[in-house]
N, C-alpha and C positions, 0 to 999 in steps of 0.2 A: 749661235747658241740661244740668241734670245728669243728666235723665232721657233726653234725646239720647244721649250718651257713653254711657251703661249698653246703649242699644240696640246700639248702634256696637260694643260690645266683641266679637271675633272669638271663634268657637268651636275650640275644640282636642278632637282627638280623638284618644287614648292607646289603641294598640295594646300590647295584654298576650297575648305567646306564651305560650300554654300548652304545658306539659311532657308528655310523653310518649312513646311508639316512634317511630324514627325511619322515615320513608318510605324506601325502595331502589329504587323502580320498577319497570319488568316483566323484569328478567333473569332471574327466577327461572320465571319462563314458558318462557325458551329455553329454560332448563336443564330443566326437568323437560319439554321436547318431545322433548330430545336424550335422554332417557333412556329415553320415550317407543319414538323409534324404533330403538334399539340393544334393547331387549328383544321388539319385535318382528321386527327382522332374525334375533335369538337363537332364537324359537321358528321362522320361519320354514328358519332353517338347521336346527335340530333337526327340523321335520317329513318336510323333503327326506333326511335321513340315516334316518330311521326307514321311509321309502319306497322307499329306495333296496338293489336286490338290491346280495346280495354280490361278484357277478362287476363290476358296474357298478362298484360302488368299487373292486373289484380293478383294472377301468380305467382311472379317475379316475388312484387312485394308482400306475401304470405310467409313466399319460402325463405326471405332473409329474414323475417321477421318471428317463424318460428320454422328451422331447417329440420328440426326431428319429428316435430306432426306431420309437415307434409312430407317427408321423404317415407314416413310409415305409411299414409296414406294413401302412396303413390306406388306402393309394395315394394318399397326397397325395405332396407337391415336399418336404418337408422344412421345416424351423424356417426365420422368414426369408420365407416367402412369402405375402407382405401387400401389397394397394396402400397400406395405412396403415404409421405406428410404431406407432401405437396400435389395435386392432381394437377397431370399436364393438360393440356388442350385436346379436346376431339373425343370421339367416345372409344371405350376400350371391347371391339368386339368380341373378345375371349373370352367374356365375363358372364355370367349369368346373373347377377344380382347385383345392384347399386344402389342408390340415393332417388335418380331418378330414371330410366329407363324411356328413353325417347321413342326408341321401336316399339315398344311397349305400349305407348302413350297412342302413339298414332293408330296400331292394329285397333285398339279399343273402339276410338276414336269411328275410324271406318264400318265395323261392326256394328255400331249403333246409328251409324247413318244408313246404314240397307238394311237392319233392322226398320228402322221407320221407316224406308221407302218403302219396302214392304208390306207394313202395317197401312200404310196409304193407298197401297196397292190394293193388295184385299178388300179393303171399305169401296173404293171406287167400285169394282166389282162386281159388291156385293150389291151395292146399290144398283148396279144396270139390271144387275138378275131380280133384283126385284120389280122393277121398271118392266119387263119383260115378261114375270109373272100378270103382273098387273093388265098388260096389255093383251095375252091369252084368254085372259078372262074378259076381256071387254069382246073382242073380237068371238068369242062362244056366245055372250049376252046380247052382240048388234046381229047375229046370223040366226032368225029364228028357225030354222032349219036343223040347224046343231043347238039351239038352246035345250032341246027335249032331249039331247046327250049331255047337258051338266052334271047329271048325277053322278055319270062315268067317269069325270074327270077328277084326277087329285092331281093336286100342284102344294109340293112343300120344299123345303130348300133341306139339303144333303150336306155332307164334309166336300161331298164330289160337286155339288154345284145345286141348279134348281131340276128338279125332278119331275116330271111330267109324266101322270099313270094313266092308263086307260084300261079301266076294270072293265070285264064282263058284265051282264048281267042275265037274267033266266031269260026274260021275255026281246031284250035286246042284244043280241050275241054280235063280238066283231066276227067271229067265220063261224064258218059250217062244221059240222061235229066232224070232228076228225083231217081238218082241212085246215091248208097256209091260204086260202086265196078268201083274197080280204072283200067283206060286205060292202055295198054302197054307200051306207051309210056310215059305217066305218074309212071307205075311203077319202066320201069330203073332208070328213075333220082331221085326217091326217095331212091333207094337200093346205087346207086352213092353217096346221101348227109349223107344215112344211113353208110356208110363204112368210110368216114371221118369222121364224127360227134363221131364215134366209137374212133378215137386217143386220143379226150379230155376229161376231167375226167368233164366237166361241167354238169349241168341236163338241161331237155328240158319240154320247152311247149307248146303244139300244138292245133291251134285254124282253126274251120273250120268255113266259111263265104260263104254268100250266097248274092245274090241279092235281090229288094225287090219286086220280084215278088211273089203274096202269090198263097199259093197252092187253089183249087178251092173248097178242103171240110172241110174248114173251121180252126178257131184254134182250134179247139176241135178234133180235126185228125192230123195223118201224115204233119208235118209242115216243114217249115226252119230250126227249133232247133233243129228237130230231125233229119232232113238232113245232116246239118251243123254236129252237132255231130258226126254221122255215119261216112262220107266222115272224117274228122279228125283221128277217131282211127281205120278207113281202113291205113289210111296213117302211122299210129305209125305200124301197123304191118309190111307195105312196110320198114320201116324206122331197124325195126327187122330183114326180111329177109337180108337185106342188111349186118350187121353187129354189127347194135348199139343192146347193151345189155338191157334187156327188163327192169331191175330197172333204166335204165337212164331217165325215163319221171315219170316228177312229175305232169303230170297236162294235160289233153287231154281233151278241152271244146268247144260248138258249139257256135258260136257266132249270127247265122242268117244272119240278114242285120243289126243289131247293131252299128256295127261300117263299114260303107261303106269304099272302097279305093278310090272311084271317088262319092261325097257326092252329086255333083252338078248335075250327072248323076245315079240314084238310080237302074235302070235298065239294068247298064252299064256289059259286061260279065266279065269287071277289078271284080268286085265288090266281083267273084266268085274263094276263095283261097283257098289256103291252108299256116298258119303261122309256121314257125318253129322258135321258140325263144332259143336260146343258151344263158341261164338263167349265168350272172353271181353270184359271192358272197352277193351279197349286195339282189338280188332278189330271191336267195334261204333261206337266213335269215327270207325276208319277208312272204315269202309263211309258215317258219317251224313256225311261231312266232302267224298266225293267223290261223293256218289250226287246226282243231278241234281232240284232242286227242283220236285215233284210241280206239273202244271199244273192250275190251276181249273177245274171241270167249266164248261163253258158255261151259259147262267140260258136254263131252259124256256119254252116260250112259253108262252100261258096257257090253260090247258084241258091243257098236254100234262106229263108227270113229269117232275122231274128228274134230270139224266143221274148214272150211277152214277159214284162216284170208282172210281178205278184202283188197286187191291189193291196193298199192297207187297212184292208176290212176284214175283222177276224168272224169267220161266222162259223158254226157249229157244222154236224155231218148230215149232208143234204141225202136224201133219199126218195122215191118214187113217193108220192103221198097216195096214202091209203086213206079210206071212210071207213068208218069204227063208227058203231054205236055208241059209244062212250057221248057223251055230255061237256065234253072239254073242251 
């Protein structure tokens, strides 16, 4: 029995806490996350302020300093104009009106920068054309051969660029009465304005002009226009043998008596030119913008060539040239 009761006697088991630091659990995790992301908000703010022009921040602190000038200023409604009390983050593109309108800001922005380029653009330009006048005239004043045609020469600048005339006159005529085929001495000084004209990358366009003496068999015949045309793209050739490369004219058209040089005298031999237009940027946009998009050649049959494209030289209606009495 006594060896029963010994087995029977219950076991006891003595927990002994041991001594040492006391556990805190993970607060010390928040805290060092929060400290965490305050020192990155910190560099984050510092990198935006070291990025940031000085005009910007001159903005920045305008607009907190008075938010309803500038938001007027900037063509918003003024303080106040929120579907929210609170505005969330990012812009609301549904909107057509706010405070401050960034798309807005920036289209402006752009506009005024190719405005001035622009504005740069043209001066530079203007300035070669004038550089170019200048050197027409030296090159007429070093060739005393063409100096005894200075009188014939007008050089003014146009909307379309620098303009180059070559007036008639009684005792020196560029052609023969009633005739495209250009005088000798009409031809040097066209191969002369031809070999300079050749330095600048500008395009040309050449207009021929007639007085208004009409021809005797009628409009329905050989006329002014057709003169007038002729005599011009005789001259675009002169202006080729000289030097200037043959894609440099955009536009070779006969004017007649259209537009007179001397209006008050119709019959004057001024009346009778030849124009060269040294086309700048602004008047070669114009002409690409209205000029009618070139038609594709038709596709050859097989065995036979294919058909030639169509030159970009607009020139009037060519016809047999006649000799007339006329004076023109």
């Amino acid at each position: 029995m006594a060896g029963d009761a010994k087995k029977l006697q219950p076991i006891i088991i003595k927990r002994v806490k041991k001594g040492g630091h006391a556990v805190h659990g993970g607060a010390w995790k928040i805290a060092y996350a929060d400290f965490v992301t305050a020192m990155m908000a910190f560099f984050l703010l510092m990198w935006l302020l070291g990025s940031t022009t000085e005009g910007d921040k001159k903005g920045i602190a305008d607009f907190f300093a008075s938010p309803l000038k500038v938001a007027l200023l900037n063509g918003g409604s003024g303080s106040g104009d929120s579907s929210h009390v609170v505005k969330g983050g990012g812009q609301d593109l549904s909107r057509s009106g706010g405070q401050v309108k960034q798309g807005d800001v920036e289209a402006k922005r752009r506009t005024i920068n190719l405005q001035a380029f622009k504005a740069e653009q043209r001066k530079a330009e203007a300035a070669r054309l004038e550089e170019l006048r200048d050197k027409v005239e030296d090159v007429l004043a070093s060739n005393p051969k063409l100096a005894a045609m200075r009188s014939q020469i007008r050089l003014d600048m146009t909307r379309d660029g620098l303009r180059i005339q070559i007036v008639d006159e009684q005792n020196r005529p560029m052609f023969d009465s009633g005739s495209a085929v250009v005088r000798p001495n009409m031809r040097d000084l066209l191969r002369e304005i031809g070999s300079v004209l050749a330095e600048v990358p500008n395009r040309l366009t050449l207009e021929g002009h007639t007085d208004a003496v009409p021809f005797p068999g009628g409009d329905r015949g050989y006329s002014n226009w057709e003169l007038s045309s002729d005599r011009a793209n005789a001259s675009r050739r002169e202006l080729i043998s000289g030097g200037l490369p043959e894609n440099r004219t955009l536009r070779v058209q006969g004017l007649a008596s259209s537009s007179l040089f001397e209006k008050d005298q119709p019959d004057s031999p001024a009346n009778r030119r030849i124009s060269i237009i040294v086309m700048n940027r602004e008047a070669e946009d114009r002409f690409f913008r209205t000029a009618p998009v070139p038609e594709e050649p038709p596709e050859a049959a097989p065995g036979e060539p294919p058909a030639a494209a169509v030159p970009p030289v607009v020139v009037g209606a060519l016809a047999p040239q006649a000799t007339h009495a006329s004076t023109r």
